[in-house]
C-alpha positions as a Markdown table, in Angstrom:
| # | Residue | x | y | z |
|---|---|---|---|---|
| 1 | Unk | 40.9 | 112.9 | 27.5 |
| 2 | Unk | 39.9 | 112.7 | 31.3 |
| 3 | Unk | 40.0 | 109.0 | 30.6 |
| 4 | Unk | 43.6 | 108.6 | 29.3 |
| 5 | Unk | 45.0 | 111.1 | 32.1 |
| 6 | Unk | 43.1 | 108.4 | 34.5 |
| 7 | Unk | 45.3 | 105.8 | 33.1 |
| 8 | Unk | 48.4 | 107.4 | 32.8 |
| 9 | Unk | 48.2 | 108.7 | 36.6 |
| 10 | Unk | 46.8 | 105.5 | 38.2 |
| 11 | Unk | 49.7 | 103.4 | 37.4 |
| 12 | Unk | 52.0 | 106.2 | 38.8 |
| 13 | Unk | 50.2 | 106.4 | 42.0 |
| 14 | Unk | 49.9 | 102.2 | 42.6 |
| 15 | Unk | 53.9 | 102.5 | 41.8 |
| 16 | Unk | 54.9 | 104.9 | 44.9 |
| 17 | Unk | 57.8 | 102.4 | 46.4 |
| 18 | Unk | 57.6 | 101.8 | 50.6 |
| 19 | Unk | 58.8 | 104.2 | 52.7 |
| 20 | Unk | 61.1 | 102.8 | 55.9 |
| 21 | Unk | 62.0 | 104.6 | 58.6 |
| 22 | Unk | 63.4 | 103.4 | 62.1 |
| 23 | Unk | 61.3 | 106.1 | 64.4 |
| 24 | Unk | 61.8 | 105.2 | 67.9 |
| 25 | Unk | 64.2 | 103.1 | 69.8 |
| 26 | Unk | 65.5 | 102.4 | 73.2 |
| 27 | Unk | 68.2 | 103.2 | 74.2 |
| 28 | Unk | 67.8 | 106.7 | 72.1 |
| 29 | Unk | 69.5 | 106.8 | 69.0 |
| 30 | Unk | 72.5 | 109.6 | 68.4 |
| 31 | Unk | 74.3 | 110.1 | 65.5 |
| 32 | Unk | 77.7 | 110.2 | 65.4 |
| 33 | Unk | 80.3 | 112.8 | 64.0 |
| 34 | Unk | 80.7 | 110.2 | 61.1 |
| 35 | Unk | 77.0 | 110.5 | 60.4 |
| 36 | Unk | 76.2 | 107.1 | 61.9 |
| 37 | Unk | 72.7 | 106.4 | 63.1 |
| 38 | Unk | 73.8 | 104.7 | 66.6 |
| 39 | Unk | 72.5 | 103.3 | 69.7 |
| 40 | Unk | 74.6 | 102.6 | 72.6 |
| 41 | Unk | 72.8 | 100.2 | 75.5 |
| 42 | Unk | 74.9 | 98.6 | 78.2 |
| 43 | Unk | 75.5 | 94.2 | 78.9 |
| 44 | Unk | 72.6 | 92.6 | 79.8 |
| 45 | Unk | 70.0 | 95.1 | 78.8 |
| 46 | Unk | 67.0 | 95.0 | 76.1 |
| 47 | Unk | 67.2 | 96.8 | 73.0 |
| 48 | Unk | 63.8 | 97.9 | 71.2 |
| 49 | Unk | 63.8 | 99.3 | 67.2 |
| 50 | Unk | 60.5 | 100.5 | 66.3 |
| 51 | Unk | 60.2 | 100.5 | 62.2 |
| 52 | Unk | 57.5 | 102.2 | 60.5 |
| 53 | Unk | 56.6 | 101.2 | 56.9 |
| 54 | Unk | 54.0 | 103.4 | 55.2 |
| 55 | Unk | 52.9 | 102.4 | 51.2 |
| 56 | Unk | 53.8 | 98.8 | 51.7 |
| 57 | Unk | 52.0 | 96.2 | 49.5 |
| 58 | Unk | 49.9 | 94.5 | 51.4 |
| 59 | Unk | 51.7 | 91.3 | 50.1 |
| 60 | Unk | 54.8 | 92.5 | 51.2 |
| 61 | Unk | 56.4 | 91.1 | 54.1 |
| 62 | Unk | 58.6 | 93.4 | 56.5 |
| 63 | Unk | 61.6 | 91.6 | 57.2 |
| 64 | Unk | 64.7 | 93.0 | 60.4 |
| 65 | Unk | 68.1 | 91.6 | 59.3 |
| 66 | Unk | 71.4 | 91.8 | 61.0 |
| 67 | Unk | 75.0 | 92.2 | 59.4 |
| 68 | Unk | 78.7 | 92.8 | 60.4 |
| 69 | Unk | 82.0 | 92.1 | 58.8 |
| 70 | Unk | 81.7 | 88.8 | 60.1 |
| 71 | Unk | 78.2 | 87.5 | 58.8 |
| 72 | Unk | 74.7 | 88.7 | 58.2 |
| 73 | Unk | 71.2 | 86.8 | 58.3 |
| 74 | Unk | 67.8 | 87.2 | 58.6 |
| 75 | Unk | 66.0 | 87.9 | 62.0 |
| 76 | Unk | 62.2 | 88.1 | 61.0 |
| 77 | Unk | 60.0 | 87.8 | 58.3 |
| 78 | Unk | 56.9 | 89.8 | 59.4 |
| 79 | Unk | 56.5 | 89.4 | 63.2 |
| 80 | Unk | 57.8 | 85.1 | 62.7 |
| 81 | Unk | 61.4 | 85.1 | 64.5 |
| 82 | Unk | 63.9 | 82.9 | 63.6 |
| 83 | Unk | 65.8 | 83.1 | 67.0 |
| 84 | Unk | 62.9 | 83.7 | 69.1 |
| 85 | Unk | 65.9 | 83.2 | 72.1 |
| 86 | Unk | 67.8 | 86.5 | 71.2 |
| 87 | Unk | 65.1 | 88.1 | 68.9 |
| 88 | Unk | 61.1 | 89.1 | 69.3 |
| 89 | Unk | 59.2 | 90.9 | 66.9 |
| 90 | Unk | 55.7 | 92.5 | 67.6 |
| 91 | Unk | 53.5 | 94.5 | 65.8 |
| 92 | Unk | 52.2 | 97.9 | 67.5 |
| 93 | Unk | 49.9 | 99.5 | 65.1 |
| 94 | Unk | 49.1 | 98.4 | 61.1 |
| 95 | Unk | 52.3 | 100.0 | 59.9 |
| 96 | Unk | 54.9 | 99.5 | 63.0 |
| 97 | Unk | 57.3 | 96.7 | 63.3 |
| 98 | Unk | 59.5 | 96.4 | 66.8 |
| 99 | Unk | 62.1 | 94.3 | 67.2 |
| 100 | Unk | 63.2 | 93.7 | 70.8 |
| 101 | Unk | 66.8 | 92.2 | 71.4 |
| 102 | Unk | 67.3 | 90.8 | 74.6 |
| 103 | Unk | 69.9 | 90.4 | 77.0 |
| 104 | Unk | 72.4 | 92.2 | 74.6 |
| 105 | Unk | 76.0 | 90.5 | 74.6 |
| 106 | Unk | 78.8 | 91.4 | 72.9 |
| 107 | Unk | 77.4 | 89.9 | 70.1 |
| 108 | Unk | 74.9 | 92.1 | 69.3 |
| 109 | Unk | 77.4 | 94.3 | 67.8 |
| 110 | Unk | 76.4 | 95.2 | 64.6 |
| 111 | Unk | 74.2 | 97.0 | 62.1 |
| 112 | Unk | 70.0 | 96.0 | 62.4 |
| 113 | Unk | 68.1 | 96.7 | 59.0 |
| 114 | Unk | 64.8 | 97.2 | 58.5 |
| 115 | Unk | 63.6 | 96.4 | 55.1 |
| 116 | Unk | 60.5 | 96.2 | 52.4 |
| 117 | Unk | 61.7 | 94.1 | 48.9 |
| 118 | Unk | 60.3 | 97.0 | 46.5 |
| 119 | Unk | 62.2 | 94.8 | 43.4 |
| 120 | Unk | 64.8 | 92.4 | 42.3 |
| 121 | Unk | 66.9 | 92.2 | 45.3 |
| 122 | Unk | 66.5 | 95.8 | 45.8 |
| 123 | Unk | 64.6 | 97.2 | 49.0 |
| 124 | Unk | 63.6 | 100.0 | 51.1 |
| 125 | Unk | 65.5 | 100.0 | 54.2 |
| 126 | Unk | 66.0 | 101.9 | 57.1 |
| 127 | Unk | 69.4 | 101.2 | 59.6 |
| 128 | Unk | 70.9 | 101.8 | 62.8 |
| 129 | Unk | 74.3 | 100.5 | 64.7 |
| 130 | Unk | 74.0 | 99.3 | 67.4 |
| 131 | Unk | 77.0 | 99.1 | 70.2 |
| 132 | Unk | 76.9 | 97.0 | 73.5 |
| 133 | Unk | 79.3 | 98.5 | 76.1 |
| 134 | Unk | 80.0 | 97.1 | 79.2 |
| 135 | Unk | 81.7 | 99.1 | 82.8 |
| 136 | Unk | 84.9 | 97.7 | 83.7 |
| 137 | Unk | 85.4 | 94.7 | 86.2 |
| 138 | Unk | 88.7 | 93.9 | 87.7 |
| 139 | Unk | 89.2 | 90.3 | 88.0 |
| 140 | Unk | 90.3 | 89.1 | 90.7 |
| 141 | Unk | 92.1 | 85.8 | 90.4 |
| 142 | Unk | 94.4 | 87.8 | 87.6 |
| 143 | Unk | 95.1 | 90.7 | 90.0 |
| 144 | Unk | 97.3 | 91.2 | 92.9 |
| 145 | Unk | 95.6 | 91.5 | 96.6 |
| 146 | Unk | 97.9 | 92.5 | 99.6 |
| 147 | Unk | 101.5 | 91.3 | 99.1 |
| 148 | Unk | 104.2 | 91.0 | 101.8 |
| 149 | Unk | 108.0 | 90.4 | 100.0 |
| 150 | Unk | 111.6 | 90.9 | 100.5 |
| 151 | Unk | 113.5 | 93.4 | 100.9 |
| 152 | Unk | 116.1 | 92.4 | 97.4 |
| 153 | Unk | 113.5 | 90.5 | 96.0 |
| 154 | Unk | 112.5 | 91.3 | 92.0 |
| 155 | Unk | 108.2 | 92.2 | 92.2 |
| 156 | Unk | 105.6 | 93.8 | 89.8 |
| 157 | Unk | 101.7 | 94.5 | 90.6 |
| 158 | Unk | 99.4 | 93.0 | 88.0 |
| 159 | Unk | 95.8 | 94.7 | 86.9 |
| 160 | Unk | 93.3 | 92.5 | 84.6 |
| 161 | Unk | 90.1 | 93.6 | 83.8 |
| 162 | Unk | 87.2 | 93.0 | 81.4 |
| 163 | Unk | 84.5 | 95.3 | 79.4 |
| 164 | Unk | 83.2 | 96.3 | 76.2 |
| 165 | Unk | 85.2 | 98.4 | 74.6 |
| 166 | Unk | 88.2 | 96.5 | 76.4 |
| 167 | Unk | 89.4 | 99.2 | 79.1 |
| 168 | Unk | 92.7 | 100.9 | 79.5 |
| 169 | Unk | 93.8 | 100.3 | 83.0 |
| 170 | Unk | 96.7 | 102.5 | 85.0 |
| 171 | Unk | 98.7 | 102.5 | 88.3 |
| 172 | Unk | 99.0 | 104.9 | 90.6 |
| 173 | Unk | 100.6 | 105.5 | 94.1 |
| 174 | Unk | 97.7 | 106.4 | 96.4 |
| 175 | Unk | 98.9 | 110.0 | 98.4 |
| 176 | Unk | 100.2 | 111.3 | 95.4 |
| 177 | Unk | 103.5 | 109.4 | 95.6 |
| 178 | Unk | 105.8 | 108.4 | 92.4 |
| 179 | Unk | 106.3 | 105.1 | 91.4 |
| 180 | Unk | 109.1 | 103.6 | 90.7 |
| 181 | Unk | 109.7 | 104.8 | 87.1 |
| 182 | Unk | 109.8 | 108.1 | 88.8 |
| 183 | Unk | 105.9 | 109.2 | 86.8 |
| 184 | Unk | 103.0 | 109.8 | 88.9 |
| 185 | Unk | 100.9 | 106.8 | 86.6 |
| 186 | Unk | 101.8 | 103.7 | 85.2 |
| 187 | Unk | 99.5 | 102.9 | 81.8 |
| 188 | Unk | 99.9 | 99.1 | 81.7 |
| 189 | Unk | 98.3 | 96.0 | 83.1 |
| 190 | Unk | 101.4 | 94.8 | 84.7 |
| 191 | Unk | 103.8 | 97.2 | 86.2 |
| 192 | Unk | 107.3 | 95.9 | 87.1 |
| 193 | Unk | 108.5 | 96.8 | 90.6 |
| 194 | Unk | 112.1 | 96.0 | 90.3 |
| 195 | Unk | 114.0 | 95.1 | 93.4 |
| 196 | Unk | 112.0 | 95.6 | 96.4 |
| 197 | Unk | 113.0 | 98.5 | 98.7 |
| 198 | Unk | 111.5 | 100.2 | 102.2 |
| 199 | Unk | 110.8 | 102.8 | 99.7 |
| 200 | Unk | 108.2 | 100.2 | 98.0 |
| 201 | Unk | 105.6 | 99.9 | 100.7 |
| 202 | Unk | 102.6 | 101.6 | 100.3 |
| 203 | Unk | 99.1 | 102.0 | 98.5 |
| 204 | Unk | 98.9 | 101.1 | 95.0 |
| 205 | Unk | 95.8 | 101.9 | 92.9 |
| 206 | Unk | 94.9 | 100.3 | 89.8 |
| 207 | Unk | 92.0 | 101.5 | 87.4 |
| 208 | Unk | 90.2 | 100.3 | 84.8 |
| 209 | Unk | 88.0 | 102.6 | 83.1 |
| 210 | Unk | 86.1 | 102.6 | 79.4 |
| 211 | Unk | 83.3 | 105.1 | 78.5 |
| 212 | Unk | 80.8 | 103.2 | 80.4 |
| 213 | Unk | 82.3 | 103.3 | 83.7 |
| 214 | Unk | 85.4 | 102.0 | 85.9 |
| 215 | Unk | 86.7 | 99.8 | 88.8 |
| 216 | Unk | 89.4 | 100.4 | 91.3 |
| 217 | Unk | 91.6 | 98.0 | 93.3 |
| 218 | Unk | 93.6 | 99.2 | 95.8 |
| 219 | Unk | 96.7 | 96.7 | 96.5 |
| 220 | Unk | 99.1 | 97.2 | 99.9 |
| 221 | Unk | 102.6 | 96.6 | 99.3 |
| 222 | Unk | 104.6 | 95.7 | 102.7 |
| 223 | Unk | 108.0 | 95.0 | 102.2 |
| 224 | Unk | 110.0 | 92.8 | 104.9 |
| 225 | Unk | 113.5 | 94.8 | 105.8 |
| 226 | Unk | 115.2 | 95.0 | 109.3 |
| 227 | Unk | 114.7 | 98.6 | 111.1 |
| 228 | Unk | 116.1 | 101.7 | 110.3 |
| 229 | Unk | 116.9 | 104.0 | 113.1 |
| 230 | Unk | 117.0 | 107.7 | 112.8 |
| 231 | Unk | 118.0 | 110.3 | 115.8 |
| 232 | Unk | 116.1 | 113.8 | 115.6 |
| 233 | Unk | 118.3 | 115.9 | 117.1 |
| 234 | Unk | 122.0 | 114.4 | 116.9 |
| 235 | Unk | 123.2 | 117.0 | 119.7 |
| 236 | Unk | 121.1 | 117.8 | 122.7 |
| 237 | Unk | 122.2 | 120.4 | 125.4 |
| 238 | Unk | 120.9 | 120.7 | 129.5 |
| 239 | Unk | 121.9 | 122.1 | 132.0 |
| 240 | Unk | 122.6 | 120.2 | 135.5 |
| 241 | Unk | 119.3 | 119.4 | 137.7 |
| 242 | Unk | 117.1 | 120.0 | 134.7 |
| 243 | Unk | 115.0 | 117.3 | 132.4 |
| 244 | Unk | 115.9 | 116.5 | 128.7 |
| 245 | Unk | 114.2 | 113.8 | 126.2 |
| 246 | Unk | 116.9 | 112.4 | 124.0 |
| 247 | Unk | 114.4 | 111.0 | 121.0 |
| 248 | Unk | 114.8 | 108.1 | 117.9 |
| 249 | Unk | 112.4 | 106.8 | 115.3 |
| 250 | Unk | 112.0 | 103.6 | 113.6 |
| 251 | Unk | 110.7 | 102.1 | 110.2 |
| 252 | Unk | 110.8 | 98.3 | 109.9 |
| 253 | Unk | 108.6 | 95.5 | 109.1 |
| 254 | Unk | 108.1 | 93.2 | 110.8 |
| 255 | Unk | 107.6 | 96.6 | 113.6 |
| 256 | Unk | 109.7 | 96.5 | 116.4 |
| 257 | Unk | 108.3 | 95.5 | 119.6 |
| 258 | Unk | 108.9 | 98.0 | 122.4 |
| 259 | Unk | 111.2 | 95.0 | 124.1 |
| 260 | Unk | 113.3 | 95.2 | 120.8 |
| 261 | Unk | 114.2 | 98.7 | 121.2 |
| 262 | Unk | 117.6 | 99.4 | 123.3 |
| 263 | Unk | 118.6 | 102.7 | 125.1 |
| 264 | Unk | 122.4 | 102.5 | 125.2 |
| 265 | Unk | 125.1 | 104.7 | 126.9 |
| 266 | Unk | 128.8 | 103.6 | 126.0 |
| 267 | Unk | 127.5 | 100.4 | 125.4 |
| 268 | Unk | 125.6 | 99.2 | 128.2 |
| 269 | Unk | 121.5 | 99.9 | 128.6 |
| 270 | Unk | 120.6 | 103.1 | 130.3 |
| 271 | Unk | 118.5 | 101.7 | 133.3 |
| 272 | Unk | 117.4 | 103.4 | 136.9 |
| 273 | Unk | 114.7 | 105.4 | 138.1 |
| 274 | Unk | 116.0 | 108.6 | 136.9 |
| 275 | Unk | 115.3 | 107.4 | 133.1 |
| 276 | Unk | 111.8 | 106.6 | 131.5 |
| 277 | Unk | 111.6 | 105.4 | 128.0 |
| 278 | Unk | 108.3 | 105.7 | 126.0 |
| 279 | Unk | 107.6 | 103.9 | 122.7 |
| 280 | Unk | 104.8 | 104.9 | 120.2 |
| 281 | Unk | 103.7 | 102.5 | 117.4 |
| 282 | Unk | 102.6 | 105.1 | 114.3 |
| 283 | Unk | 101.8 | 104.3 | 110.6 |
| 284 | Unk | 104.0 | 103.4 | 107.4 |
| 285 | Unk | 105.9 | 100.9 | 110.0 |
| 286 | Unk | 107.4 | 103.6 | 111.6 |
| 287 | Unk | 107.7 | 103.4 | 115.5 |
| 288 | Unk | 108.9 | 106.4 | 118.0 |
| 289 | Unk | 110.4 | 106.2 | 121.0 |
| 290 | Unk | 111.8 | 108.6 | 123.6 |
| 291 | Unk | 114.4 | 108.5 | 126.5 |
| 292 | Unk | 113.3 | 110.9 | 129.3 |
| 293 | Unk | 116.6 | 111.6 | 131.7 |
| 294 | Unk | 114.9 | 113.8 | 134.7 |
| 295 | Unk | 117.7 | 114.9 | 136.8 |
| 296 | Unk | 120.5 | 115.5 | 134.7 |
| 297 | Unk | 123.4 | 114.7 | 136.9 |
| 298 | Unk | 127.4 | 115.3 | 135.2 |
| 299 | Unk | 128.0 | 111.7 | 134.8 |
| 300 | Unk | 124.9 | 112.0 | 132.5 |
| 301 | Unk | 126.6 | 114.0 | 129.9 |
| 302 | Unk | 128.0 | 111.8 | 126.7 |
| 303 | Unk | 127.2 | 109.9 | 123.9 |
| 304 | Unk | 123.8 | 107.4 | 123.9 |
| 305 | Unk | 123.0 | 105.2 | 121.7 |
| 306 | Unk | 119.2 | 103.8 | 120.1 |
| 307 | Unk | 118.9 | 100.7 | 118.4 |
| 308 | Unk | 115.8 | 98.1 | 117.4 |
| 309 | Unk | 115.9 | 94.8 | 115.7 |
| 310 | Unk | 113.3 | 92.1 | 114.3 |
| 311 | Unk | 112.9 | 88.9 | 113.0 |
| 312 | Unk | 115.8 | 90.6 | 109.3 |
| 313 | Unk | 118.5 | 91.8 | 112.0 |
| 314 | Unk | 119.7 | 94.6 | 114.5 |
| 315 | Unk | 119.8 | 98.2 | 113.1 |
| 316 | Unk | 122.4 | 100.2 | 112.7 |
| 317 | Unk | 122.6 | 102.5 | 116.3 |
| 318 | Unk | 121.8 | 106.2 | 115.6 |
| 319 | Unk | 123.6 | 108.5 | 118.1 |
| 320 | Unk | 122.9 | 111.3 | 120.3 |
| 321 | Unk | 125.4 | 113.1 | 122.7 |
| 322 | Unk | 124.0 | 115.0 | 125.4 |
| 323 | Unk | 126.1 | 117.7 | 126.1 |
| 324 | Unk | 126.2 | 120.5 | 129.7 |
| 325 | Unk | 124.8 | 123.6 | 128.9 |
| 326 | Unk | 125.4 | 127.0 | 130.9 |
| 327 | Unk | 121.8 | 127.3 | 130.8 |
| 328 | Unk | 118.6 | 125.3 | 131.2 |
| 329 | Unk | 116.7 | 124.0 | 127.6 |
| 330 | Unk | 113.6 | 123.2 | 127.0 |
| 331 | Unk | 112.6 | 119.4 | 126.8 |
| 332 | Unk | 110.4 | 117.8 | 123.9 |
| 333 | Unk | 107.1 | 119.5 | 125.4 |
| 334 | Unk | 108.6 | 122.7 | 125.5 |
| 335 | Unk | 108.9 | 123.2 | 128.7 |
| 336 | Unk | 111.9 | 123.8 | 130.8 |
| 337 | Unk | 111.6 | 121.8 | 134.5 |
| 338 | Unk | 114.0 | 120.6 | 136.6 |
| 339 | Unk | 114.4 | 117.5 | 138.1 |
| 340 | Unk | 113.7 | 118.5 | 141.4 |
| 341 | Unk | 110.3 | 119.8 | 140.2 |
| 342 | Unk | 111.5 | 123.5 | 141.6 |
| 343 | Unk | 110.7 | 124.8 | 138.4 |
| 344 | Unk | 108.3 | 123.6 | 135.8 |
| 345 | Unk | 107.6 | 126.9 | 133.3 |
| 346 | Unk | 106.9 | 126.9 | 130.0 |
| 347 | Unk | 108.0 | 129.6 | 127.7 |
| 348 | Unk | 104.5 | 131.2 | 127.3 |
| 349 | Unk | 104.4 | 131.5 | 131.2 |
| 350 | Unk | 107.6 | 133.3 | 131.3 |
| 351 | Unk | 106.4 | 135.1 | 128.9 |
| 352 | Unk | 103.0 | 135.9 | 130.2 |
| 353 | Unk | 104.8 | 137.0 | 133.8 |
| 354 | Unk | 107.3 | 139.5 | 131.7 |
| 355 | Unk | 104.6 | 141.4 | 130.1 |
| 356 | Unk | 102.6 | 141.7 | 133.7 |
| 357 | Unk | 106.1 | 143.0 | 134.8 |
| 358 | Unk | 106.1 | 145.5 | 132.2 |
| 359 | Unk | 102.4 | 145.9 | 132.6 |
| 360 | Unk | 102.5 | 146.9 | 136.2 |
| 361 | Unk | 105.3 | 149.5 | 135.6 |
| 362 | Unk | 103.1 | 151.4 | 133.0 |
């Protein structure tokens, strides 16, 4: 009886089919919420699949294959590569089989099995997925640098990039401006400017950006329009003997020189030592100037005139009219100070000596 249980349990126990599992890799395998076993690993890495095999027949060969939609084929019979190039296979212990994939392109896409034949083209296997990624790069001979155009001239900004999965790129208006669909972004490789206006110039950003990383360009839009000439106050009032600024500013590009701006008073330049004008270059093409009158005589009192130019044309003047007042004003500083330097006070100082006043009386 011993003897026939011997026979009927030996045959069972010599039958026990392979048992595959893929047990360590590099980069770490995660599953996904679809249940797929997947490795992710960026361009240009190694990848590493340690398979361990326990019950194999000791005829039996361990064999890695790879397969997508595409095509599938055979890597490695035991530890013998068939593209030693992209594929190497060693053996760590008895029962461990690693294949190493090198310098991963986008090719390596796919799904890596490792297998044991157990029977008529049926097998023990063991799979994982794996998926190359690679960061953004913005390239440059397909993407806009610096740009200088004309005002009334049709313009878009292009943004290519490459990667793995292919990235999304956007536009944006650096300083949180909006562009010219009137949106804060602009999801699209090539974002069409229209006609070019002032209003154009500026920062543009472009991004590209997939899940393994991103790259920014930053392009500078000028746009080539004769100046633009604003007044701040369009009415300025001073008394006679006392100082007054009468102020304009700017926006043009090419800038206007300080030579290209013109004080006027009914029509003729505002010269003589009793005038000083003062021009400050700032940013976004905007300029500033000021024209200081000292002594304010009567025959000072009317309308003036500022006006630049470049290489696009003259501006349109913007005008002030400096009309008498009763009572002294206080210039740009703040201060009020006549022309004869009898009196230079600021308002805090008169206000300073009217509290002591009061002060003293207490």
């Amino acid at each position: 009886m011993k003897l026939l249980l011997l026979f009927v349990v030996l045959p069972v126990a010599l039958c026990v089919d392979p048992e595959v599992l893929i047990q360590d890799t590099r980069p770490p395998t995660k599953r996904t919420p679809g249940g797929v076993n997947q490795i992710v690993i960026n361009k240009s890495e190694d990848a590493y699949l340690t398979c361990v095999v326990h019950n194999k027949d000791a005829d039996t060969k361990v064999e890695w294959r790879y397969w997508s939609p595409k095509f599938s084929f055979t890597i490695s019979t035991g530890q013998d590569s068939k593209d030693p190039f992209h594929y190497q296979v060693d053996q760590p212990s008895a029962i461990s089989w690693r294949l190493k994939i090198q310098n991963v392109e986008v090719w390596a896409n796919a799904r890596y099995f490792c297998q044991v034949l157990i029977g008529d083209k049926k097998y023990a296997k063991d799979e994982r997925t794996l998926r190359v990624v690679d960061p953004p790069k913005i390239l440059d001979l397909l993407t806009d640098s610096d740009m200088t155009i004309e005002e009334g001239t049709l313009f878009s900004l292009r943004c290519n990039a490459t990667g793995e999965p292919f990235p999304k790129v956007k536009w944006e208006r650096l300083a949180g401006g909006l562009l010219p669909s009137g949106g804060a972004e602009h999801a699209d490789f090539t974002m069409n400017m229209g006609v070019a206006t002032p209003s154009h110039r500026g920062a543009y950003k472009c991004t590209a950006e997939n899940e393994a990383g991103k790259d920014t360009r930053i392009v500078a839009v000028r746009i080539v329009f004769k100046p633009r000439v604003e007044q701040r106050h369009r009415v300025v009032s001073q008394a006679v003997g006392y100082r007054t600024d009468l102020e304009c500013t700017a926006a043009g590009y090419p800038i206007p020189e300080e030579s290209q701006f013109i004080w006027t008073k009914l029509g003729k330049p505002v010269t003589g030592g009793n005038y000083k004008v003062i021009y400050i270059q700032g940013a976004s093409d905007r300029v500033f100037t000021k024209l200081t009158i000292y002594n304010v005589q009567l025959s000072d009192y009317g309308l003036y005139s500022c006006m630049a130019s470049n290489i696009k044309g003259d501006s349109t003047p913007a005008q002030i009219e400096l009309k008498q007042s009763n009572s002294p004003t206080p210039d740009s500083t703040g201060q009020i100070r006549s022309g004869a330097g009898v009196l230079s006070v600021s308002l805090t100082t008169i206000f300073t000596l009217l509290l002591v006043c009061l002060l003293q009386r207490m």
